[in-house]
C-alpha positions in Angstrom: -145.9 -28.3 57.7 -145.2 -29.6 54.3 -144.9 -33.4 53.9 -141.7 -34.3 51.2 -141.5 -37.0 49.5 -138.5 -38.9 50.6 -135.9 -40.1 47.4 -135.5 -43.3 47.1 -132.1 -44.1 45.6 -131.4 -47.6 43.7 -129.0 -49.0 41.2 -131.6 -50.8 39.2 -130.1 -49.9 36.0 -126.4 -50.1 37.4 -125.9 -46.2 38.0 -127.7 -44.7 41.1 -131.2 -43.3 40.1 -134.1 -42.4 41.7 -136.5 -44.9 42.0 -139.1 -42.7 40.7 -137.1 -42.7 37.8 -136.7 -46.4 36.9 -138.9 -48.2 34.3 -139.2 -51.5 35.8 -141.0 -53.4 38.6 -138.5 -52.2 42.1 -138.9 -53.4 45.5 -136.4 -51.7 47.8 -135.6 -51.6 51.3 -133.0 -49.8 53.0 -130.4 -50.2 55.8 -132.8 -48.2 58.2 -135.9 -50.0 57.8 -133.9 -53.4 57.7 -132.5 -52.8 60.9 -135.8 -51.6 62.1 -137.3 -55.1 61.4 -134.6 -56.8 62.6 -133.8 -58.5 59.7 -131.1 -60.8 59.9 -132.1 -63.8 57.1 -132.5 -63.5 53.6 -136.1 -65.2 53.7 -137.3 -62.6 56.4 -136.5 -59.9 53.4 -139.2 -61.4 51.2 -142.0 -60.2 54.2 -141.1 -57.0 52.8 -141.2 -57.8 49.2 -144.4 -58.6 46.9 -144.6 -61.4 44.7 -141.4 -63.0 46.0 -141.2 -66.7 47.4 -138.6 -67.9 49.4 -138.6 -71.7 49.8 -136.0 -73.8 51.6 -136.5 -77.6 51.4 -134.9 -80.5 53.6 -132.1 -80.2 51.1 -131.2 -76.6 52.8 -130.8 -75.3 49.2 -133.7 -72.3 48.7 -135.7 -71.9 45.9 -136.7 -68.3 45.6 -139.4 -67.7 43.0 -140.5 -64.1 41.6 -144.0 -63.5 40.3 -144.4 -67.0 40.4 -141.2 -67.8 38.2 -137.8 -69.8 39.9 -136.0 -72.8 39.1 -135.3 -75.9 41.4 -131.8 -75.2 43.5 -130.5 -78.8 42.3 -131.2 -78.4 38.5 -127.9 -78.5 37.4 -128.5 -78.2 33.6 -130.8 -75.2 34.0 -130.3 -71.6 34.5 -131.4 -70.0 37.4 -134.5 -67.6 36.2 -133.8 -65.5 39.0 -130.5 -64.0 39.3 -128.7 -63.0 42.7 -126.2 -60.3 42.6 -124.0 -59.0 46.0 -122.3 -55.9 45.5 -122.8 -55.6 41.5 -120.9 -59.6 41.3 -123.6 -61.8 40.1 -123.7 -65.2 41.6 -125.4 -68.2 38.9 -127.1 -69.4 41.8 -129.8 -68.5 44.3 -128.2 -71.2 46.9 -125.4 -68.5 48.0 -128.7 -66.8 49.9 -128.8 -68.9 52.5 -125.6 -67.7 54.0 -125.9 -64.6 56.7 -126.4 -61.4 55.3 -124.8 -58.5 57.0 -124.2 -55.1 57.1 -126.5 -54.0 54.3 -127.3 -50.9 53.1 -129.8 -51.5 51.0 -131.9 -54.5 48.7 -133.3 -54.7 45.6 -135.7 -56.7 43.8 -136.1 -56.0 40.5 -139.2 -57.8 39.0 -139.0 -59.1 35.3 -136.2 -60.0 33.0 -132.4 -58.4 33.5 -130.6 -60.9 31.5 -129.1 -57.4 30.0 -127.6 -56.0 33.1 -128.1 -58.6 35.4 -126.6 -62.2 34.4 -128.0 -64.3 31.3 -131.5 -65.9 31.8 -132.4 -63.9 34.9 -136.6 -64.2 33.4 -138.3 -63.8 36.8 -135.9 -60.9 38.2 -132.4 -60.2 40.5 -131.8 -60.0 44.7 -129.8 -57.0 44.4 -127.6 -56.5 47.6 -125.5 -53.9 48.4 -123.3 -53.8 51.3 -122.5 -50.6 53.5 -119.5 -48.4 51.8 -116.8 -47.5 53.5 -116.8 -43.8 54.9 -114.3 -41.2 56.1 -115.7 -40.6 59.6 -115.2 -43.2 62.3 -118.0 -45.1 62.7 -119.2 -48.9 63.8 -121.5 -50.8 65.3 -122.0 -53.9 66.8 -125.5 -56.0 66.8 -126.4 -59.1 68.7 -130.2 -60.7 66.9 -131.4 -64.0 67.5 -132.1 -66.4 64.1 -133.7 -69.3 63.4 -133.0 -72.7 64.8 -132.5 -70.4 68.2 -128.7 -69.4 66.7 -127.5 -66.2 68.7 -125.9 -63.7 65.9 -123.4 -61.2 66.5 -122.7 -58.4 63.5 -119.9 -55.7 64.0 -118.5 -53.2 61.6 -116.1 -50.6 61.8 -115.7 -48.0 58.9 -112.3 -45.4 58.8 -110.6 -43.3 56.6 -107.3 -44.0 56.3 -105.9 -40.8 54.2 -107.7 -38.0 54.3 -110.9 -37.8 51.6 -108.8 -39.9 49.5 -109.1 -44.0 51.0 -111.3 -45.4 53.4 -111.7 -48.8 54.8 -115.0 -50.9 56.2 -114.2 -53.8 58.0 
């Protein structure tokens, strides 16, 4: 049989591309192989990803730092060298990683400077998350994973379409 190259598909330049197609540094994982690691925190991501650090101090603020680049999570009057964008909003800080993340469909980390697409000052690269989208056919799920500091996690989702081919929900 004939192997295939699967296609890999990322926003990396905003509009959905191939990744084969993308002239910049990509690191991407999606909702399949995060659930097949049992991924449930953001620092568990960067097993997957080379050249990223993800530090958390006894201030509970991470420092994530790309190709050896990042900026202290309590430097007020500088600006962030890696960006952090959820669902194509870009967040100033990396500190907003430390909450849970859930139902993702797929992550991004795009290696170098985006300051263009991604946020000003983003030198060392972006976190790009995307959440699952909402589709017409009835669908959820519900997940129960053990974190760290032995916290038990439960993750639910239930996607619907609400008029036919024309509006669907994902709660």
């Amino acid at each position: 049989p004939k192997r295939a190259i699967e296609d890999i598909v990322v926003t990396a330049q905003k509009p959905e591309q191939s990744l084969q197609d993308v002239p910049i540094s990509v690191s991407a994982l999606g909702r399949s192989q995060i659930q097949d690691a049992a991924i449930v925190e953001a620092q568990e991501l960067m097993q997957y990803t080379p050249n990223v650090k993800y530090a958390q101090a006894a201030s509970f603020l991470p420092t994530i730092n790309i190709r050896g680049f990042g900026s202290p999570p309590l430097g007020r009057n500088l600006e962030p060298s890696v960006g952090l964008s959820i669902d194509d909003v870009f967040y100033g800080r990396s500190t907003f990683i430390a909450d849970a993340i859930f139902d993702i469909d797929r992550v991004e980390v795009l290696r170098g400077p985006q300051g263009t697409l991604f946020g000003k000052n983003t030198i060392a690269g972006v976190l790009n998350f995307t959440t699952a989208q909402p589709d017409f056919d009835n669908q959820g799920f519900v997940a129960l994973a053990r974190g760290s500091l032995s916290e038990t996690r439960v993750e639910g989702a239930l996607g619907m379409g609400l008029i036919d081919q024309l509006l669907a929900a994902r709660v």
